[in-house]
VEXDREN-2710 file (C-alpha; in Angstrom, 1 decimal):
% VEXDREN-2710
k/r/px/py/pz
1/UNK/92.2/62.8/139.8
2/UNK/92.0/67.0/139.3
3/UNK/91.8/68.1/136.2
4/UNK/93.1/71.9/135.7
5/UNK/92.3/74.2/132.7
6/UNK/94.4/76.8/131.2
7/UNK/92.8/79.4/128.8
8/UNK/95.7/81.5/126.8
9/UNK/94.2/85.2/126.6
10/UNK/96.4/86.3/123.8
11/UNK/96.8/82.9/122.0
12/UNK/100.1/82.7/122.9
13/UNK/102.2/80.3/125.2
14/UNK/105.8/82.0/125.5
15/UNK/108.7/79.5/127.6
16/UNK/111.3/78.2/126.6
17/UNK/112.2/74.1/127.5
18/UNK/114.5/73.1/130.3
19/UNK/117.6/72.7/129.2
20/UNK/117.6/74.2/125.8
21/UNK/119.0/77.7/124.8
22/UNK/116.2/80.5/124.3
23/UNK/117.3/80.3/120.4
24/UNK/117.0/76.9/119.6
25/UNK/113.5/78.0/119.4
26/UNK/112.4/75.0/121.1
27/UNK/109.2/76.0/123.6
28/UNK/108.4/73.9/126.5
29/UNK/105.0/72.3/125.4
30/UNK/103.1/71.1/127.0
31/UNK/103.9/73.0/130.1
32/UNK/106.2/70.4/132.6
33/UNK/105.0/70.0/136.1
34/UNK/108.3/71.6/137.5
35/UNK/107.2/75.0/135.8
36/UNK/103.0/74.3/136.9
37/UNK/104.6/73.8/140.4
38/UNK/106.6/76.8/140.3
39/UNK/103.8/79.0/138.8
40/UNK/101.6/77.8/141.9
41/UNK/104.1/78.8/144.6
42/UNK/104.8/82.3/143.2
43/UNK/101.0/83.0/142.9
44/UNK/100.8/82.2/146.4
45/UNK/103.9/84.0/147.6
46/UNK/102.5/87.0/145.3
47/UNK/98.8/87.0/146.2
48/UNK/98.3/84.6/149.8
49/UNK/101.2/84.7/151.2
50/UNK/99.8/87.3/153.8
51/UNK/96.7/85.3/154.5
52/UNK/97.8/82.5/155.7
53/UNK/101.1/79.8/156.5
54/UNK/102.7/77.9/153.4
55/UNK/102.2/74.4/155.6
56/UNK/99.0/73.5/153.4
57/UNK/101.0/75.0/150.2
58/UNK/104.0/72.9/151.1
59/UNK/101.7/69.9/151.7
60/UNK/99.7/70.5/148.2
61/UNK/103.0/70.8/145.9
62/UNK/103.9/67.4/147.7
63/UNK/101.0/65.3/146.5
64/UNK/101.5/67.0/143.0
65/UNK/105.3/65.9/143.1
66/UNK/104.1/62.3/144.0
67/UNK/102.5/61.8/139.7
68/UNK/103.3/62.7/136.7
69/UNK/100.3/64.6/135.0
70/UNK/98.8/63.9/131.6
71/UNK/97.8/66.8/129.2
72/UNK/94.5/67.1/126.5
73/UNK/97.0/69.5/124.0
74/UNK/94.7/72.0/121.7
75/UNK/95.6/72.9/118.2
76/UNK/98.5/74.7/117.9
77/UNK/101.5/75.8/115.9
78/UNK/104.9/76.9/117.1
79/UNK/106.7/80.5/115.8
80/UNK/109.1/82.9/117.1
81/UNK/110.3/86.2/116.3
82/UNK/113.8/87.6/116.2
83/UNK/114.9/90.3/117.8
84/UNK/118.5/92.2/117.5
85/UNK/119.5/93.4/120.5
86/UNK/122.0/96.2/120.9
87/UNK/125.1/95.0/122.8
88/UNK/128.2/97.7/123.5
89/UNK/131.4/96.2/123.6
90/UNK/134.1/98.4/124.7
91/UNK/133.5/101.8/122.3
92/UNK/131.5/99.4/119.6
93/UNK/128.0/98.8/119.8
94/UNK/127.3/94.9/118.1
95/UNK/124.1/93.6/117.9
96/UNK/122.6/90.2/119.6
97/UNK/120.3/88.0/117.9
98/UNK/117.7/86.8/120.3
99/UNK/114.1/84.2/119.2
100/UNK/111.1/84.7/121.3
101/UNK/109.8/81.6/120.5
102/UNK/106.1/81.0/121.4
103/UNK/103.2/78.4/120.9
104/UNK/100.3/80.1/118.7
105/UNK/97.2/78.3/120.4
106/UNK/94.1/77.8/118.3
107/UNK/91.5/80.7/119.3
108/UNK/88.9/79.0/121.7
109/UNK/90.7/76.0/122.9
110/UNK/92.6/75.4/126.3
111/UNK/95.1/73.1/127.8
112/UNK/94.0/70.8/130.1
113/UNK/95.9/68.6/132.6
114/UNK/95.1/66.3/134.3
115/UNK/96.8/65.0/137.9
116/UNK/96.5/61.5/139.0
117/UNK/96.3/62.8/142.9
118/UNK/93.7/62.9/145.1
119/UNK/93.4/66.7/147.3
120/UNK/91.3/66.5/150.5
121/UNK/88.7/69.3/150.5
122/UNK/91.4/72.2/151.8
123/UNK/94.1/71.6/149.7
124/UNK/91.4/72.0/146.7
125/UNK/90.2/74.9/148.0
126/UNK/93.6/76.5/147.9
127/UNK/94.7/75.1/144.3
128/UNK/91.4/76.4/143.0
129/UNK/92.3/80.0/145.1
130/UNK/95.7/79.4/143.4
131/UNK/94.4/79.1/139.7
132/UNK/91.6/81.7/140.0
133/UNK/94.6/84.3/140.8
134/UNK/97.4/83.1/138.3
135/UNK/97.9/86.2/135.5
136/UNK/100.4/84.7/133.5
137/UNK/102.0/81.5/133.0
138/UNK/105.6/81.1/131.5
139/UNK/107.2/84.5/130.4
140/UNK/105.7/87.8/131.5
141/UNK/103.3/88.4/127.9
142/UNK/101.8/84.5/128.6
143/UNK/98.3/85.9/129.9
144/UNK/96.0/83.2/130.7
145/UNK/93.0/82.5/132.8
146/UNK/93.2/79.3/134.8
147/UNK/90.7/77.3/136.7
148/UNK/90.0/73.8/138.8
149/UNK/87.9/71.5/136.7
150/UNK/85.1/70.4/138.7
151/UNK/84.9/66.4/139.8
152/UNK/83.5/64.7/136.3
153/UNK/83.3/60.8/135.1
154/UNK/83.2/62.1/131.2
155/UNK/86.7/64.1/130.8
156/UNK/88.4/63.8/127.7
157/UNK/91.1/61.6/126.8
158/UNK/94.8/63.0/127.2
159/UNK/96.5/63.3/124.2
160/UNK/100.3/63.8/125.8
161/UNK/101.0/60.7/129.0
162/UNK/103.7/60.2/130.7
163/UNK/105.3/56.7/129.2
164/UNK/105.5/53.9/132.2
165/UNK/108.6/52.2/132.1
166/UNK/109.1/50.0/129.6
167/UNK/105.8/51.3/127.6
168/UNK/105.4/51.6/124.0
169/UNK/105.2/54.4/122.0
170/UNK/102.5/54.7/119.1
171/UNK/103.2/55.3/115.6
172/UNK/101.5/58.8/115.8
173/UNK/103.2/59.6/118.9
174/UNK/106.6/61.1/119.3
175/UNK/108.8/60.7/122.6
176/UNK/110.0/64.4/124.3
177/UNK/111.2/64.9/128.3
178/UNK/109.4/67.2/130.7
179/UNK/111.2/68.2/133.8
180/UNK/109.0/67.4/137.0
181/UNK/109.7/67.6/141.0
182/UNK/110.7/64.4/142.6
183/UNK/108.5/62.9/144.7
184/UNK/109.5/63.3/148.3
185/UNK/110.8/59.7/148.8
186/UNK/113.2/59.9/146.1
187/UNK/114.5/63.4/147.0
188/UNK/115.4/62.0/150.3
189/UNK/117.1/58.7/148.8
190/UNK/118.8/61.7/146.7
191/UNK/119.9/63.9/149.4
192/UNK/121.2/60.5/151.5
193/UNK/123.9/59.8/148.4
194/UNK/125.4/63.3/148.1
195/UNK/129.0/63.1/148.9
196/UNK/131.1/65.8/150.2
197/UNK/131.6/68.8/148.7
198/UNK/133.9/68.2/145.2
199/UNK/135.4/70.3/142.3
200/UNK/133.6/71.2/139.5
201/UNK/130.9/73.8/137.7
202/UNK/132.0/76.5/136.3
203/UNK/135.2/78.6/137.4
204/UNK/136.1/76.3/139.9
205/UNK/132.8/76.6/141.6
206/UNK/131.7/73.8/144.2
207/UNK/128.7/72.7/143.1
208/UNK/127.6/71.5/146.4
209/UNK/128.5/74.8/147.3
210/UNK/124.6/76.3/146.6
211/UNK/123.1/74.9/149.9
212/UNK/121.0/72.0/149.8
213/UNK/117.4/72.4/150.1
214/UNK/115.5/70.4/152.4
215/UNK/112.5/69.2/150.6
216/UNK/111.2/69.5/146.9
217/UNK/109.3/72.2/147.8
218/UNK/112.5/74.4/149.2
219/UNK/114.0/72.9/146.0
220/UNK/111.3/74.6/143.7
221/UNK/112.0/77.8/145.3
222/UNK/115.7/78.0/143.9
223/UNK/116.4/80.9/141.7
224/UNK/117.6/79.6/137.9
225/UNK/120.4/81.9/138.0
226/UNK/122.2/81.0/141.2
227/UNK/121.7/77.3/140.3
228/UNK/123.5/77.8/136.8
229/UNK/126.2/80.0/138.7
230/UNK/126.9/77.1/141.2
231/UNK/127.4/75.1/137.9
232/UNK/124.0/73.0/138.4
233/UNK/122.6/71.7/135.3
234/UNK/119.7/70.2/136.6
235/UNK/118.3/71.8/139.5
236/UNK/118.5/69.6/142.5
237/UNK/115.0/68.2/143.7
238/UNK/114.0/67.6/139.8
239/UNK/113.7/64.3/137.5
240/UNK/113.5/63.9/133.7
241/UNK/109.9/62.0/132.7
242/UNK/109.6/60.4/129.7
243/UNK/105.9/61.7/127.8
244/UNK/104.0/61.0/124.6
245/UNK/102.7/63.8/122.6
246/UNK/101.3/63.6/119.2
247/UNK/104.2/63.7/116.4
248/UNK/102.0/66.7/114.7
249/UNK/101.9/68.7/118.2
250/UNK/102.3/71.9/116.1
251/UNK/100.5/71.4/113.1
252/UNK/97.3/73.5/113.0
253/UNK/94.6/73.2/110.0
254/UNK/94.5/77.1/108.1
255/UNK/90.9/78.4/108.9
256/UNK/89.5/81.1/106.3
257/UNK/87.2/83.7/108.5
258/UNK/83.8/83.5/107.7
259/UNK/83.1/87.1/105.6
260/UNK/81.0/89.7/107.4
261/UNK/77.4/90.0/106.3
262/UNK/79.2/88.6/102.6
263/UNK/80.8/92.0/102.2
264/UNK/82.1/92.5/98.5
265/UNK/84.1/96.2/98.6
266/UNK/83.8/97.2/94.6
267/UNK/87.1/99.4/94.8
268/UNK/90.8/98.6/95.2
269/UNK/93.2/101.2/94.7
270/UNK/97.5/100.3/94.2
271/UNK/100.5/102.7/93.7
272/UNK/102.5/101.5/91.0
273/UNK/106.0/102.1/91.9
274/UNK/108.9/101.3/89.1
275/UNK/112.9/103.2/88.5
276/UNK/110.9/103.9/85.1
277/UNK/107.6/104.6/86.2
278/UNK/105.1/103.9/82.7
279/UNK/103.9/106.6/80.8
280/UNK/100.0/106.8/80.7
281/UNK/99.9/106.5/77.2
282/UNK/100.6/102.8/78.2
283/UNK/97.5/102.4/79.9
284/UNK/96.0/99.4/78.2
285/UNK/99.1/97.5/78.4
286/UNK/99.3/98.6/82.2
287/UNK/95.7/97.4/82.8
288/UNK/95.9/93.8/80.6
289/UNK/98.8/92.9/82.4
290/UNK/97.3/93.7/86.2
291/UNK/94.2/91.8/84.4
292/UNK/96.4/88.1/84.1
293/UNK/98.0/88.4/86.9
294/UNK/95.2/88.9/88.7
295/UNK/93.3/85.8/86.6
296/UNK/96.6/83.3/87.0
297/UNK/96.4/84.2/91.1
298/UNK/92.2/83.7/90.8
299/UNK/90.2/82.7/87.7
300/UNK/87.0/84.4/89.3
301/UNK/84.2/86.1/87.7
302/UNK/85.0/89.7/88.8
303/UNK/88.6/89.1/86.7
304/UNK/87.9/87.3/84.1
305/UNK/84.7/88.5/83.0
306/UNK/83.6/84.9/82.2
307/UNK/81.5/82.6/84.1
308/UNK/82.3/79.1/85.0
309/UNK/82.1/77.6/81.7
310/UNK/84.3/80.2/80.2
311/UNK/81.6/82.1/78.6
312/UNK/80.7/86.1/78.9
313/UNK/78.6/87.6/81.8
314/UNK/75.3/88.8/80.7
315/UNK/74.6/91.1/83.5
316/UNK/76.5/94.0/81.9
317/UNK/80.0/95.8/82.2
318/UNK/79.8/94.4/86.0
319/UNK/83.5/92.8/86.5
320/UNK/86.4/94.8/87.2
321/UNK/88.0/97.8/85.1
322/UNK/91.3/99.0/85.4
323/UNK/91.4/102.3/85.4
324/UNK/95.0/104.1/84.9
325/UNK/96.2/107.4/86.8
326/UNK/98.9/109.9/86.3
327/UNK/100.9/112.4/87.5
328/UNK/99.3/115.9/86.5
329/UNK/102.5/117.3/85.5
330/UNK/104.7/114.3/84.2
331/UNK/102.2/111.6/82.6
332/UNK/103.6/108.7/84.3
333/UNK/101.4/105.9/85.9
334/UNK/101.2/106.5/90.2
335/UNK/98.4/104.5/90.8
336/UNK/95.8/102.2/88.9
337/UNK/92.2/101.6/90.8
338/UNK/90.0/98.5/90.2
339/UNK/86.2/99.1/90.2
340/UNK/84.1/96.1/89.8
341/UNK/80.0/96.8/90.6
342/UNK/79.9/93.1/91.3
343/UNK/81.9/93.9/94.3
344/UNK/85.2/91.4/95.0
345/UNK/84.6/88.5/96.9
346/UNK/86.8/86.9/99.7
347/UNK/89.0/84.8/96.7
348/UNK/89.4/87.7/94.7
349/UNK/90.4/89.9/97.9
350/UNK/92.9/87.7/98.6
351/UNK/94.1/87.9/95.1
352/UNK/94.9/91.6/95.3
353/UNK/96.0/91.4/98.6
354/UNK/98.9/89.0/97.0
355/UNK/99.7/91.2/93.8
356/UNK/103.3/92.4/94.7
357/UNK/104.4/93.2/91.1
358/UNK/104.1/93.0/87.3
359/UNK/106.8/93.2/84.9
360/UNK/107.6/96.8/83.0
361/UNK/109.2/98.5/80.1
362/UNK/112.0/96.7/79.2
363/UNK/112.6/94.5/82.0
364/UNK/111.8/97.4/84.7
365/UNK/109.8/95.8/87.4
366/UNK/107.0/97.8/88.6
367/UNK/106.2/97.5/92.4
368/UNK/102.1/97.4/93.3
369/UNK/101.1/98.6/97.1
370/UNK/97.5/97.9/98.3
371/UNK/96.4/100.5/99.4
372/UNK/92.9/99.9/100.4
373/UNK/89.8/98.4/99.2
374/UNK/86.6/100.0/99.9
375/UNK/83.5/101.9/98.4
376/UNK/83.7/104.9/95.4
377/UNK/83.1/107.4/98.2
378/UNK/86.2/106.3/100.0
379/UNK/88.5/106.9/97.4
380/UNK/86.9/109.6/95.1
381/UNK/88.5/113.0/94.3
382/UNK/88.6/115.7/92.7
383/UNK/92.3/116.8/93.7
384/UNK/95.2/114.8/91.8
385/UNK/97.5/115.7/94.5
386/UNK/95.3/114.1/97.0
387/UNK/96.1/110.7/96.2
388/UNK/92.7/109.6/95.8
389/UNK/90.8/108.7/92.5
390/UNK/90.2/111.0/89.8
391/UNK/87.7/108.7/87.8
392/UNK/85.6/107.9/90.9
393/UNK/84.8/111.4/91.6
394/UNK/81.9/113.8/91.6
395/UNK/81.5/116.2/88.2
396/UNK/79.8/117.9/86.1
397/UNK/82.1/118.1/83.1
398/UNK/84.5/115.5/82.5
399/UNK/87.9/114.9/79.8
400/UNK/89.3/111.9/78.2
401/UNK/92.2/111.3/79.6
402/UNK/93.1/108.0/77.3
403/UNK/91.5/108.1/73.9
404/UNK/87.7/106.7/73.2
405/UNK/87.4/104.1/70.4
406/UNK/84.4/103.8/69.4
407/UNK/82.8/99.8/68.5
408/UNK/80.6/100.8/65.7
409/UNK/81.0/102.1/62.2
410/UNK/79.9/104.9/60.5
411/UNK/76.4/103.9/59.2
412/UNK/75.5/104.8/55.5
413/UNK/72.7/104.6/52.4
414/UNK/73.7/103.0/49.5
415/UNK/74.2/106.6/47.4
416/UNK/76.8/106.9/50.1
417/UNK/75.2/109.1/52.1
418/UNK/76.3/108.9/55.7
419/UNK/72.7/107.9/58.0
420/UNK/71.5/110.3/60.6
421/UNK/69.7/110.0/63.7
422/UNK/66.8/112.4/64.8
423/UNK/69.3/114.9/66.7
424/UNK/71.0/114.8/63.1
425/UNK/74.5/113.1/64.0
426/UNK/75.5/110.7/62.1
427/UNK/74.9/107.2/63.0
428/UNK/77.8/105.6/63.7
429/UNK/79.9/108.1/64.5
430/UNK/82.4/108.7/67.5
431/UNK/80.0/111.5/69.2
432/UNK/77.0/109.1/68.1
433/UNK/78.8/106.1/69.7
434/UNK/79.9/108.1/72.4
435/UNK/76.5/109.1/73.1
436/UNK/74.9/105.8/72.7
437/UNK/76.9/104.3/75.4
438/UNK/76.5/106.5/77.5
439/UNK/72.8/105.6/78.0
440/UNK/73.7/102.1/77.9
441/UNK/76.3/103.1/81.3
442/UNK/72.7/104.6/82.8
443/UNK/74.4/108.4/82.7
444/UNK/72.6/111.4/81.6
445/UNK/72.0/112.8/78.4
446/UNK/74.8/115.2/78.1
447/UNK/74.4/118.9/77.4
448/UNK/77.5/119.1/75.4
449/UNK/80.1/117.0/73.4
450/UNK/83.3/118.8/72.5
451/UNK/85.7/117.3/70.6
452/UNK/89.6/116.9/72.3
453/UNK/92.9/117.2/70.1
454/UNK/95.1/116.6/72.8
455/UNK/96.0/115.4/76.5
456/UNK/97.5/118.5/78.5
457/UNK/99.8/117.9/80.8
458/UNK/101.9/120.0/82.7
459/UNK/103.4/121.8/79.8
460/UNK/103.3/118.8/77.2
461/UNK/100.6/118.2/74.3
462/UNK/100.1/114.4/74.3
463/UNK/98.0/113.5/70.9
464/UNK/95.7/110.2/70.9
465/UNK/97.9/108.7/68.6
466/UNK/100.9/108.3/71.0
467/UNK/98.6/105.8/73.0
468/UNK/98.2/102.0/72.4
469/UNK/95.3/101.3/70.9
470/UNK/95.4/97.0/70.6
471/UNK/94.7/94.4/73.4
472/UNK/97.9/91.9/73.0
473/UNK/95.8/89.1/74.6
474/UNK/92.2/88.8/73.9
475/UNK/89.8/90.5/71.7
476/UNK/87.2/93.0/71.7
477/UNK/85.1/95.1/68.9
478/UNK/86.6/98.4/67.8
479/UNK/85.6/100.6/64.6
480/UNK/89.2/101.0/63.9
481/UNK/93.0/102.1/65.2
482/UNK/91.5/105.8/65.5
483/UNK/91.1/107.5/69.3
484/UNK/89.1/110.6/69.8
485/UNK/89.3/112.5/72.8
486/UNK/86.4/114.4/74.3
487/UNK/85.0/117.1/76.8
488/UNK/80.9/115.8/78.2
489/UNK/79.3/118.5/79.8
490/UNK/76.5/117.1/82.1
491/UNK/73.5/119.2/83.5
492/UNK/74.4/118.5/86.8
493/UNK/77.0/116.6/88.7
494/UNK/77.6/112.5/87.9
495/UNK/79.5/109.7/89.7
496/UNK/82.4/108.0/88.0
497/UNK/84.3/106.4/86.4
498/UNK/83.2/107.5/82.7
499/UNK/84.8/103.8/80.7
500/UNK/83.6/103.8/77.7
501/UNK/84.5/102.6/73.9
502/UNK/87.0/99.5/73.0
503/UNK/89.2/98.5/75.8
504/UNK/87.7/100.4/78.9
505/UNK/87.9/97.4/80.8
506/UNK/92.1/98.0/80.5
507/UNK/92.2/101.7/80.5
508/UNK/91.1/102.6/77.4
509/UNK/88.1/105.6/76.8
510/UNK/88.9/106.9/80.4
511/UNK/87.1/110.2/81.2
512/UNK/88.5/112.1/84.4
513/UNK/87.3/115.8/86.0
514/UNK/88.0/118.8/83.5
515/UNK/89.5/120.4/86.8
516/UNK/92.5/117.7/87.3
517/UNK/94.3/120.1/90.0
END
C-alpha cells in the first residue's frame, strides 16, 4: 500500500464533482482517483516530460487504475462565492450568476490517501518526483504541497472506503460516487462491446465519432470539452465507485484564536449614522442605550460595571464610558467612543464587533460602524474635523461640552451658614464637587475654574438645561436636576477624557479641548 499526502496551502480545495453543474455548489470531496490520475499525468507532461519516455508513467497510472483508494478526510466545511458575470447579448449586456464552490480545510490538517497497490522501486521514484512537483490540484487557486508517505505499519485509519459489493453502510456514514479509471481488463472487455458507430449526442453528433482511445491511460488524456461536444457523458475509460464518507464530511467545530499576549485595547470608537442624526443634548440617552445593547450581546464586567454576582466593582471608575461627539457646527451625534481602563477582553471585543444599530428618535434607526479599537493615542485629537477623539486628547484647558452634575449637596451649619473648606469654597458646591473629583480621577489641581452658561456651537447658544439630565434605567447619586458647565485651566497639558459628576459613565459631565477646531 502507498500512502500520499496532500497539504492545501491556502486552505482551500476548489473542483467541482463529475457530473454536476459548477452551481449546484456540489465540490468533488474527497478528490476521485480519475482527477489524482489526471493531476499526475499533467505534472509530468508539464515538468518530466523532457526527461524521460511516458512508458514507466503509462505503466504507474495502470497499477493505480487496478484499486480504488481509501482517504483519511481532515476537518472541513464546504462554501462558495457567487460571482455575476457580465454576458453581452446582442446590444444588451445581462449578467451570469456563477458559484465558486470550494472546500475550507481546517488550518494544519492534510488529506491523505491511501492506494491498495504495490510500486516497484522506479515507479515510486517517479510518483514521489510527480508529487514533489504538483503546484495545484483541482482548479488553478487549489495550491497544495503534495508528497509520498514513506512505507509505515502505524497509518491511520481511513475515514472515506470504497464500499465492496454488497457491503454495508454505517449509520454515521453516508453513500456518494467518485469517478475512477477502469482497470485495464475491464477497459478492454469495454472497448470489445462497442458497436458501430450510431446516432446520438448532441446535434446529431456520433458519439463514437471522438476516436477511441486505446488504453486508460490515452483515455485520461481526453480533453472534457471535446468529450461533452461528442455528446459523451461519461468519459470513456472511466467507472462510477461506490465510497463511504462520514455523513458530517463538512461540519467543522468553530475554534476561538487564542488572544495575543491577552491584549485588552481600552478604546473603541463608532460613527453613529441615522436620516435624523441625535442631537448631543441627547447624550445620556445615546450612551444608556449603546450601554444594554452592549450588556444583552455580553454581560461582562467592562459593560456592566458589576461583577459576577451582580454587585459593583471596587477598583474604581475602571469599566467603560461612553463618551458622545458632535459635529462643531451642527450639534448632532457623529461618533460615540468607549474608553474602559480595564481594557475589553476577547467577549467584549466581539460584542462591539457585532453592534450594528440601536434604535433612535422616534423610530429613526441609527447605524453604528466600528471603526477601530485601539489605545488613547491612537484615536486622540485635538481637530474635530479630523475624525478622531476630542475627549481623548492632549490639553491644557478643557470645556464641558454636556453639563456636570454634581453628587453631593451643598454642606451647611445649623445657623444656615453654608460650610467652607480651607481654599474658602463652599463645601458641597458644584466648583467644590468638581474639584474634589477631580483628585479622585488622579488629575491635577487645576489653576482655574470658570463657570460656563452655554454650549457654543457654530452659531447656536445651547443652555444646560436643553440636555437630559435622568438615567431611564438604573440609578446613580446626583445633587439635583441642575447642570453646570465649566472651563479647567490646568498648569500644564493632561490626558483625557475629563468624565466627571452623575452619569459620566453615559455622557454626562463630558469635558472636551477649549480649542474644538
Amino acid at each position: 500500500m502507498i500512502g500520499l499526502r496532500f497539504q492545501f496551502i491556502t486552505g482551500r480545495w476548489h473542483a467541482t464533482g463529475w457530473g454536476n453543474h459548477v452551481n449546484e455548489g456540489v465540490p468533488d470531496w474527497p478528490p476521485s482517483p480519475w482527477r489524482i490520475c489526471r493531476a499526475l499525468i499533467a505534472t509530468w507532461f508539464h515538468k518530466r516530460r523532457h526527461e524521460e519516455s511516458d512508458t514507466q508513467l503509462r505503466e504507474l497510472i495502470a497499477k493505480l487504475a487496478s484499486a480504488a483508494p481509501a482517504y483519511v478526510l481532515p476537518s472541513a466545511t464546504a462554501s462558495h462565492t457567487r460571482h455575476y458575470v457580465p454576458v453581452n447579448v446582442g446590444r444588451k449586456e445581462e449578467r451570469t450568476k456563477i458559484f465558486d464552490t470550494f472546500v475550507h480545510v481546517a488550518q494544519n490538517e492534510s488529506l491523505l490517501v491511501f492506494w491498495p497497490v504495490e510500486l516497484d522501486g522506479a515507479h515510486r521514484e517517479l510518483l514521489a518526483a510527480l508529487l514533489a512537483v504538483l503546484n495545484y490540484f483541482g482548479r488553478a487557486e487549489s495550491l497544495v504541497e503534495a508528497e509520498l508517505l514513506p512505507d509505515s505499519n502505524e497509518l491511520p485509519q481511513p475515514n472515506a472506503r470504497p464500499i465492496e459489493t454488497g457491503g454495508v453502510i454505517g449509520a454515521d456514514e453516508e453513500p456518494i460516487r467518485l469517478l475512477a479509471p477502469a482497470t485495464p481488463e475491464q477497459y478492454a472487455a469495454w472497448l470489445k462491446r462497442q458497436a458501430a458507430p450510431e446516432r446520438g449526442g448532441r446535434r446529431g453528433h456520433r458519439r463514437n465519432a471522438y476516436p477511441m482511445p486505446g488504453s486508460v491511460f490515452d483515455a485520461l488524456l481526453a480533453d472534457t470539452g471535446d468529450l461533452k461536444n461528442a455528446g459523451w457523458s461519461q468519459p470513456p475509460g472511466s467507472r462510477w465507485i461506490e465510497y463511504a464518507r462520514p455523513a458530517e464530511s463538512f461540519r467543522i467545530a468553530p475554534q476561538r484564536e487564542p488572544a495575543i499576549n491577552d491584549y485588552r485595547p481600552k478604546v473603541a470608537r463608532f460613527a453613529v449614522v441615522s436620516d435624523v442624526p441625535p442631537s448631543i443634548t441627547e447624550a445620556l440617552n445615546l450612551g444608556e442605550r449603546f450601554h444594554r445593547a452592549l450588556v444583552s450581546r455580553c454581560p461582562s464586567p467592562v459593560f456592566t460595571g458589576c461583577d459576577s454576582l451582580g454587585k459593583p466593582l471596587t477598583n474604581g471608575h475602571q469599566h467603560a464610558f461612553y463618551l458622545s461627539e458632535c459635529d462643531p457646527q451642527r450639534g448632532t451625534i457623529k461618533f460615540l467612543t468607549l474608553y474602559a481602563p480595564m481594557g475589553f477582553d476577547e467577549d467584549a471585543r466581539r460584542a462591539l464587533e457585532q453592534l450594528r444599530q440601536t434604535w433612535g428618535y422616534k423610530g429613526h434607526k441609527l447605524q453604528l460602524i466600528l471603526l477601530g479599537t485601539g489605545e488613547r493615542n491612537l484615536f486622540a485629537s485635538t481637530n474635530a474635523e479630523s475624525g478622531r477623539s476630542l475627549p481623548l486628547a492632549s490639553a491644557q484647558e478643557w470645556i464641558s461640552l454636556t453639563p456636570f452634575i454634581p453628587t453631593r449637596h451643598v454642606k451647611a451649619r445649623r445657623t444656615g451658614e453654608p460650610r467652607r473648606d480651607g481654599d474658602g469654597l463652599v463645601i458641597g458646591s458644584p466648583v467644590h464637587d468638581l474639584r474634589r473629583l477631580l483628585r479622585e480621577a488622579g488629575f491635577p489641581e487645576p489653576m482655574k475654574i470658570d463657570f460656563l452658561p452655554h454650549l457654543a456651537i457654530g452659531y447656536r447658544c445651547i443652555h444646560w438645561l436643553e440636555f437630559q439630565h435622568t438615567r431611564h434605567h438604573g440609578h446613580g447619586r446626583k445633587a439635583g436636576e441642575r447642570g453646570y458647565g465649566f472651563r479647567i485651566t490646568f498648569s500644564k497639558r493632561v490626558d483625557g477624557p475629563i468624565t466627571l459628576g452623575y452619569g459620566a459613565h453615559f455622557g454626562l459631565g463630558l469635558f472636551v479641548p477649549a480649542d474644538m477646531t
